[in-house]
FIDO-151982 format. One record per residue (C-alpha): z, y, x; residue number from 1; residue in one letter. Coordinates in steps of 0.2 Angstrom, whole numbers, plus 5000, padded with zeros to 4 digits. Layout:
BEGIN
((Z; Y; X); NUM; 'a');
...
This chain:
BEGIN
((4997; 4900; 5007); 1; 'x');
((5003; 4916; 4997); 2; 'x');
((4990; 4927; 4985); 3; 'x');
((4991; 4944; 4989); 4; 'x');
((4997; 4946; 4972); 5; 'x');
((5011; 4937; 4975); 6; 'x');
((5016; 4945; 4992); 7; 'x');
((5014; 4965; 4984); 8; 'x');
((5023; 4960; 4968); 9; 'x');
((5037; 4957; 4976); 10; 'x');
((5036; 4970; 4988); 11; 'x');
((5034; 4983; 4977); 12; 'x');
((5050; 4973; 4968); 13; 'x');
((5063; 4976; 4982); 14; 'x');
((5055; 4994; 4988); 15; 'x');
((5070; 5004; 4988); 16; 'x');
((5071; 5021; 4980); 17; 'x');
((5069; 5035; 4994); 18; 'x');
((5086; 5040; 5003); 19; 'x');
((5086; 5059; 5008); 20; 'x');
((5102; 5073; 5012); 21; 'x');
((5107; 5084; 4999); 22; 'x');
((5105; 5103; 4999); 23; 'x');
((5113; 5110; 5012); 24; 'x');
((5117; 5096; 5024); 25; 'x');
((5123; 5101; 5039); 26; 'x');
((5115; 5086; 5051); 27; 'x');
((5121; 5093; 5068); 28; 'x');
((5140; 5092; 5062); 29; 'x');
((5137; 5074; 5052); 30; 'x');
((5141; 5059; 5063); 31; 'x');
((5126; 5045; 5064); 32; 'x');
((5134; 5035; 5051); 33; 'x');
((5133; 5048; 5040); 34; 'x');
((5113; 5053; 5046); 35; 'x');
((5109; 5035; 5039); 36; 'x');
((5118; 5036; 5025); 37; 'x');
((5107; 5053; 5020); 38; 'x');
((5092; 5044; 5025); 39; 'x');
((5092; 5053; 5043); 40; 'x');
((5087; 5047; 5059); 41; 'x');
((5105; 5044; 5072); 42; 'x');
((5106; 5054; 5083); 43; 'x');
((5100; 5049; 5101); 44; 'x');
((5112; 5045; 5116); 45; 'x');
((5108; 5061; 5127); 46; 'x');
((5113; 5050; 5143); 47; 'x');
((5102; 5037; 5140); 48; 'x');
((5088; 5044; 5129); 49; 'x');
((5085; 5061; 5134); 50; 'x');
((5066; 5063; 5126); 51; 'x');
((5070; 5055; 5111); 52; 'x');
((5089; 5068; 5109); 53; 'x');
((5078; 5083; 5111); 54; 'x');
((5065; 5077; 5099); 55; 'x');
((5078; 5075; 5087); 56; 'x');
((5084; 5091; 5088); 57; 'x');
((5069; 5101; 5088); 58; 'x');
((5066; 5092; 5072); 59; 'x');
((5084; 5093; 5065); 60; 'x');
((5084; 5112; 5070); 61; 'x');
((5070; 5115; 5060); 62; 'x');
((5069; 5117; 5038); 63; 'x');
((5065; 5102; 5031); 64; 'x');
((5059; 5097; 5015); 65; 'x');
((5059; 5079; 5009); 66; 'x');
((5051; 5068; 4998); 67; 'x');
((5059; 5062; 4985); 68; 'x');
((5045; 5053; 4976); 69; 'x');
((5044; 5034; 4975); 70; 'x');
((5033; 5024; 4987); 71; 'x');
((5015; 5019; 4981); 72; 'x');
((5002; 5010; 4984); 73; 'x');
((4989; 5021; 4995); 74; 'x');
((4978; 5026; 4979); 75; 'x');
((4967; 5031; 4994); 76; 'x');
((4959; 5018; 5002); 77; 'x');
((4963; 5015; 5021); 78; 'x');
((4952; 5003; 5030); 79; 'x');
((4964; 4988; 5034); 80; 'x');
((4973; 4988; 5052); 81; 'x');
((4963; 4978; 5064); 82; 'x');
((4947; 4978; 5056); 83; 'x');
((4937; 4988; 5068); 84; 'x');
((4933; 4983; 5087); 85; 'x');
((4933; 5001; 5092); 86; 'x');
((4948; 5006; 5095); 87; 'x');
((4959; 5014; 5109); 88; 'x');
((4976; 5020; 5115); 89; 'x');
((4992; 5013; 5124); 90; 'x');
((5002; 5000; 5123); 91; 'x');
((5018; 4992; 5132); 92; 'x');
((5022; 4975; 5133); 93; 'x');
((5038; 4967; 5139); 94; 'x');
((5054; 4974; 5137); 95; 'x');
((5066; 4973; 5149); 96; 'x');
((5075; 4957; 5154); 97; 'x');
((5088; 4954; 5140); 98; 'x');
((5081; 4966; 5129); 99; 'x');
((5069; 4968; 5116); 100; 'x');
((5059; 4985; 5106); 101; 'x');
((5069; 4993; 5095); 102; 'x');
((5059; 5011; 5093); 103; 'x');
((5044; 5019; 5096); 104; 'x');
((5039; 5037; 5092); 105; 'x');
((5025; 5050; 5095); 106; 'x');
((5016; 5063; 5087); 107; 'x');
((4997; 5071; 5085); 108; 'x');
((4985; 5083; 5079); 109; 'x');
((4978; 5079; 5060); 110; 'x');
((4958; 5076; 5065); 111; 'x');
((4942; 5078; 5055); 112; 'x');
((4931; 5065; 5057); 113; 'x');
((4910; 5066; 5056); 114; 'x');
((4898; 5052; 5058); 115; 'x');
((4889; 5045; 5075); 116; 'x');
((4878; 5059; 5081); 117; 'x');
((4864; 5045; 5079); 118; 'x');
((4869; 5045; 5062); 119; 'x');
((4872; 5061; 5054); 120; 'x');
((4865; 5059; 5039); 121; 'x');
((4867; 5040; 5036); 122; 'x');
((4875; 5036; 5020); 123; 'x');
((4893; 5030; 5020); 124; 'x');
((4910; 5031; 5024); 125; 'x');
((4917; 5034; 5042); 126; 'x');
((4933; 5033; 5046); 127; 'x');
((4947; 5036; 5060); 128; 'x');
((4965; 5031; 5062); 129; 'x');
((4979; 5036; 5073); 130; 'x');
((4996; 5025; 5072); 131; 'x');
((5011; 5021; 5079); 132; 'x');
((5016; 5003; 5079); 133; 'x');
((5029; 4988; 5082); 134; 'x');
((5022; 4971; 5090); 135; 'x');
((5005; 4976; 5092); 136; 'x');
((5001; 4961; 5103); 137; 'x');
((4989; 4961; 5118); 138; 'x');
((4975; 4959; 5125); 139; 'x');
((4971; 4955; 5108); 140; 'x');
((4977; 4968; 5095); 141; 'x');
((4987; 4954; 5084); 142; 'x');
((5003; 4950; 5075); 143; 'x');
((5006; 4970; 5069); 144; 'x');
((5022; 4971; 5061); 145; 'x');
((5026; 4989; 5055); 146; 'x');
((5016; 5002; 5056); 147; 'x');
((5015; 5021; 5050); 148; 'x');
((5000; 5033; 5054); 149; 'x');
((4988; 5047; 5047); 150; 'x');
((4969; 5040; 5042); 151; 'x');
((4956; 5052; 5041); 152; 'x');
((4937; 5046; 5029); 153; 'x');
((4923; 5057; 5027); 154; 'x');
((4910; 5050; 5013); 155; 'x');
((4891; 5052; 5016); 156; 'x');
((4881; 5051; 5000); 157; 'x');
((4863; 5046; 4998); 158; 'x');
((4858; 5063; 5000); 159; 'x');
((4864; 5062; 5017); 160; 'x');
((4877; 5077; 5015); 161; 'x');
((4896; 5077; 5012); 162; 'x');
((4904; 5068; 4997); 163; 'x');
((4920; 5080; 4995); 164; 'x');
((4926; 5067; 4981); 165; 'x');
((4927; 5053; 4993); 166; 'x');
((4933; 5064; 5009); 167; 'x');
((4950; 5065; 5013); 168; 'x');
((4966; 5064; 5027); 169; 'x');
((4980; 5052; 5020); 170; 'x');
((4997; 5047; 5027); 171; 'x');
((5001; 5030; 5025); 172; 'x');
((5014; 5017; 5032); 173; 'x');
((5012; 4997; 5031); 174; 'x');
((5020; 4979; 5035); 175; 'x');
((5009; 4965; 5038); 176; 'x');
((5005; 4956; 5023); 177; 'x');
((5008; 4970; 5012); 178; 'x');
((4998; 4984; 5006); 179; 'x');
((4994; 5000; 5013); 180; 'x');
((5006; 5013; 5006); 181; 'x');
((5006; 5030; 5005); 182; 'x');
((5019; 5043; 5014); 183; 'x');
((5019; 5056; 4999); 184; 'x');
((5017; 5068; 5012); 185; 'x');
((5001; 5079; 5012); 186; 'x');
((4990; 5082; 5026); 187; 'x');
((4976; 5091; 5030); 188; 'x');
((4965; 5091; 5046); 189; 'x');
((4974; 5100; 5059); 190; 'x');
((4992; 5098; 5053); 191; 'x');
((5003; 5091; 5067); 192; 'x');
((5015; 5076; 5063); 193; 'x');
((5028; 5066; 5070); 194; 'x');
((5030; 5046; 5066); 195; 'x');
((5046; 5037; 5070); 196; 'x');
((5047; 5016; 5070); 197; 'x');
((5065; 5008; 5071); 198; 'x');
((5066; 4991; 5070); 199; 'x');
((5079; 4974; 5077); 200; 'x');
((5072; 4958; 5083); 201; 'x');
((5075; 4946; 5071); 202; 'x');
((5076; 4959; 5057); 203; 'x');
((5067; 4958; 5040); 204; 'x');
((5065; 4977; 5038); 205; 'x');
((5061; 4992; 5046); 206; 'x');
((5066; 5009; 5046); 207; 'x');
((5053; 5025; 5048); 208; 'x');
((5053; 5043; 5049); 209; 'x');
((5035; 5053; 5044); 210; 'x');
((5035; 5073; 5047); 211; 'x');
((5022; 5084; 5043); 212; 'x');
((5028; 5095; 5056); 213; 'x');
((5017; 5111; 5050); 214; 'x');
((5024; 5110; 5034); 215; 'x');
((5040; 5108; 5036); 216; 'x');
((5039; 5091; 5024); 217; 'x');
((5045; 5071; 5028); 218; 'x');
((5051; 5058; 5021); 219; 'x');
((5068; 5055; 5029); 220; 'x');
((5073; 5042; 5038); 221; 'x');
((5068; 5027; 5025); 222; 'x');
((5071; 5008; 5028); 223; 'x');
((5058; 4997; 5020); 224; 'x');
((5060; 4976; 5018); 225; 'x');
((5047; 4967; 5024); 226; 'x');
((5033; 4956; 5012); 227; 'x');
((5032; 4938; 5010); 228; 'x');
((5023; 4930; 5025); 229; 'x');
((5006; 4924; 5017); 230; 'x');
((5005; 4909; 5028); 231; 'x');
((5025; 4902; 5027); 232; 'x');
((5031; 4912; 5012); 233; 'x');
((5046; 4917; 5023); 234; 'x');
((5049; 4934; 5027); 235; 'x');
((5040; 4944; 5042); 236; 'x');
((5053; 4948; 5054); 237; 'x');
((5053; 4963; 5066); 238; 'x');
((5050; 4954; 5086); 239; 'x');
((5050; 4968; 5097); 240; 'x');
((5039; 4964; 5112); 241; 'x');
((5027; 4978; 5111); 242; 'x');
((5025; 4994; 5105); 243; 'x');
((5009; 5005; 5102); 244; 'x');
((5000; 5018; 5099); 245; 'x');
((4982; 5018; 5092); 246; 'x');
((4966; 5027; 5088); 247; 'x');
((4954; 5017; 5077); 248; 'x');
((4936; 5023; 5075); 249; 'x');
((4926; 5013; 5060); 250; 'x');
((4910; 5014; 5051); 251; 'x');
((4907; 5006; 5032); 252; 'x');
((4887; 5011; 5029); 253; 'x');
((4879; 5009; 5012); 254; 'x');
((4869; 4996; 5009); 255; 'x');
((4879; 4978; 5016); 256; 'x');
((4879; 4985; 5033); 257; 'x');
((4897; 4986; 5038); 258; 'x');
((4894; 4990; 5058); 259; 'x');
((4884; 4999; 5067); 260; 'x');
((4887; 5000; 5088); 261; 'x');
((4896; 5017; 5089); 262; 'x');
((4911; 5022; 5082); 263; 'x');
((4916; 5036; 5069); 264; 'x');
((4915; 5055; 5080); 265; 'x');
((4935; 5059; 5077); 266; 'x');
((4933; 5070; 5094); 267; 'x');
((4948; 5067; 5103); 268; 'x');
((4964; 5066; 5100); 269; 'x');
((4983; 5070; 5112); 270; 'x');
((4997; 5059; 5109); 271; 'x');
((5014; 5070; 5111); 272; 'x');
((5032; 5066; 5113); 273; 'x');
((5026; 5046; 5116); 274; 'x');
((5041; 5038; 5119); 275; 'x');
((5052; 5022; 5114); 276; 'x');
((5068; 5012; 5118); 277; 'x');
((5074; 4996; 5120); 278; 'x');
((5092; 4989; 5120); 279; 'x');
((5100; 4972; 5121); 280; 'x');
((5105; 4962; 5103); 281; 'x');
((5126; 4969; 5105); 282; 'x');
((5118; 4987; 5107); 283; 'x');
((5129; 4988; 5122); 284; 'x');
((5115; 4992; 5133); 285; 'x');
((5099; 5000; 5129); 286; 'x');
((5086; 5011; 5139); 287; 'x');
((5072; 5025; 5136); 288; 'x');
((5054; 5019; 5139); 289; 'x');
((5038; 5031; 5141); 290; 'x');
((5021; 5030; 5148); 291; 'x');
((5028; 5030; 5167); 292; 'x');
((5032; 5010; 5162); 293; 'x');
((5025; 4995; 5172); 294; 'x');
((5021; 4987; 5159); 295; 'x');
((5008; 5000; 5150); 296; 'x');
((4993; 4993; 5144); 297; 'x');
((4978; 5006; 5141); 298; 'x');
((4969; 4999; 5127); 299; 'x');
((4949; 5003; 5132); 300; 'x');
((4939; 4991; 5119); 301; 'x');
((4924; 4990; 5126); 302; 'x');
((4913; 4992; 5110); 303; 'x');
((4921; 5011; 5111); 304; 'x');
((4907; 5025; 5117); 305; 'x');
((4920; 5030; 5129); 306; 'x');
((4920; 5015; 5139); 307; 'x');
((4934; 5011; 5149); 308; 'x');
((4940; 5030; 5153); 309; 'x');
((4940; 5034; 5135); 310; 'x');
((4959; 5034; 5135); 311; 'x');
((4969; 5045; 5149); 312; 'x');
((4986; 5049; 5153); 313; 'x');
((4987; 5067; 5156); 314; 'x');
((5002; 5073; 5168); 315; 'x');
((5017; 5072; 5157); 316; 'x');
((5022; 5054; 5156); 317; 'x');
((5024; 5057; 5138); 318; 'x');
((5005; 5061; 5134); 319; 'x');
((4987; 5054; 5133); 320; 'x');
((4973; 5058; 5124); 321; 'x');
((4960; 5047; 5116); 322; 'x');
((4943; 5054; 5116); 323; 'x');
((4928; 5044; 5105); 324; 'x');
((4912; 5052; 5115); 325; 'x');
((4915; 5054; 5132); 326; 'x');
């Protein structure tokens, strides 16, 4: 069994610098070979991925600044993955036959978070997350591979008011096994972003884009390796049989009490643009995937408020919200 010391040490070792296009790049003339090579995402097939061309370019049509600042270590905290049993969203198992999960995108709305309404003004931290993720297992949320989201903490002090010190909304991207990193990209409550995961079955990296629609900021399209695996000491390997997206709600009181039955209030919050793909191992077949799949599981924990309508699909096959109080 790996220490996590041992797994992030060399993590952080083989973390690439980040790979982004030089002033005045022209991406809607640049071939997909050259997008990679400038660290942006190739350009979708309009025949066979329709949703995920017209996302790319509403996003390439756009100004863009990216990041060119090293990934970091989330000097943030962000409650790990999977911690909490209050969590909801949609999820789609089994690609089709021959094929396996090679992307999955979405974006969101930034949210505020408060405490319970039965616990206004008990001290501690309460916490909400919303993420895009690759092999996300189910019925039991297991096995997460690659993930990239937004995590939003407010701090309750012992006076029972706000701690503005320990209050904030961080961006953040992570491998199993690894620790939490941070996007470099700022948000702020009410900031609309966009997460894109690509990854191959049987690969040891993974390939993500993180926009800050609102303020015109990302981080390219940046491939990251994959840690150590704590239990083999192999390397953690892309699979591609799900594909998610998830709102966890989680409560850390003051005091030892780590749980209390109702989840952190985040409101609600409307996945947009929720679409994937899969394709065959040659790449000479591959097909669009949305919430209109047989194969969509919505994830209702039951510890959640909400109950089992707290998640819906709205009209669009591309959209659902999440709500936390029903």
């Amino acid at each position: 069994m790996l220490d996590p010391e041992t797994i992030t040490k060399d993590f952080l070792q083989r973390l690439p610098p980040p790979v982004v296009p030089p002033n005045g790049f022209d991406a809607s003339a640049a071939t997909n070979v050259q997008l990679v090579k400038n660290g942006l995402p190739p350009r979708p097939d309009q025949k066979t991925h329709p949703k995920l061309r017209a996302l790319w370019e509403r996003m390439m049509s756009r100004p863009i600044q990216y990041s060119t600042q090293q990934f970091k270590v989330s000097e943030k905290p962000v409650i790990p993955i999977g911690t909490s049993d209050a969590y909801a969203g949609a999820i789609i198992t089994h690609p089709p036959s021959g094929q396996t999960f090679n992307t999955v995108s979405a974006g969101w709305t930034a949210v505020s978070v408060e405490p319970p309404p039965k616990y206004a003004k008990t001290p501690g931290q309460y916490w909400a997350t919303m993420q895009v993720s690759m092999d996300c297992g189910y019925p039991i949320i297991s096995g997460v591979r690659f993930s990239v989201g937004t995590t939003a903490v407010v701090s309750i002090n012992e006076l029972g008011n706000v701690d503005p010190d320990n209050s904030y909304t961080t961006a953040w991207f992570n491998w199993t096994d690894s620790p939490v990193m941070a996007t470099g990209i700022p948000v702020i409550p009410g900031d609309t972003v966009y997460c894109t995961i690509c990854g191959t079955a049987g690969s040891d990296e993974a390939t993500f884009a993180f926009t800050n629609e609102t303020t015109g900021m990302s981080t390219g399209f940046q491939t990251i390796p994959s840690p150590l695996d704590a239990a083999t000491g192999g390397r953690i390997t892309i699979e591609g049989e799900s594909i998610g997206w998830l709102v966890w709600g989680g409560v850390d009181l003051a005091g030892g009490v780590t749980t209390i039955p109702d989840p952190a209030d985040y409101g609600s919050v409307t996945f947009v643009d929720v679409t994937g793909s899969s394709r065959t191992s040659d790449g000479t077949a591959s097909q669009e995937i949305n919430l209109a799949s047989p194969n969509l599981q919505l994830v209702n924990e039951v510890t959640m408020t909400g109950g089992d309508d707290s998640t819906t699909i709205e009209e669009s096959p591309t959209a659902f919200i999440v709500r936390a109080y029903l």
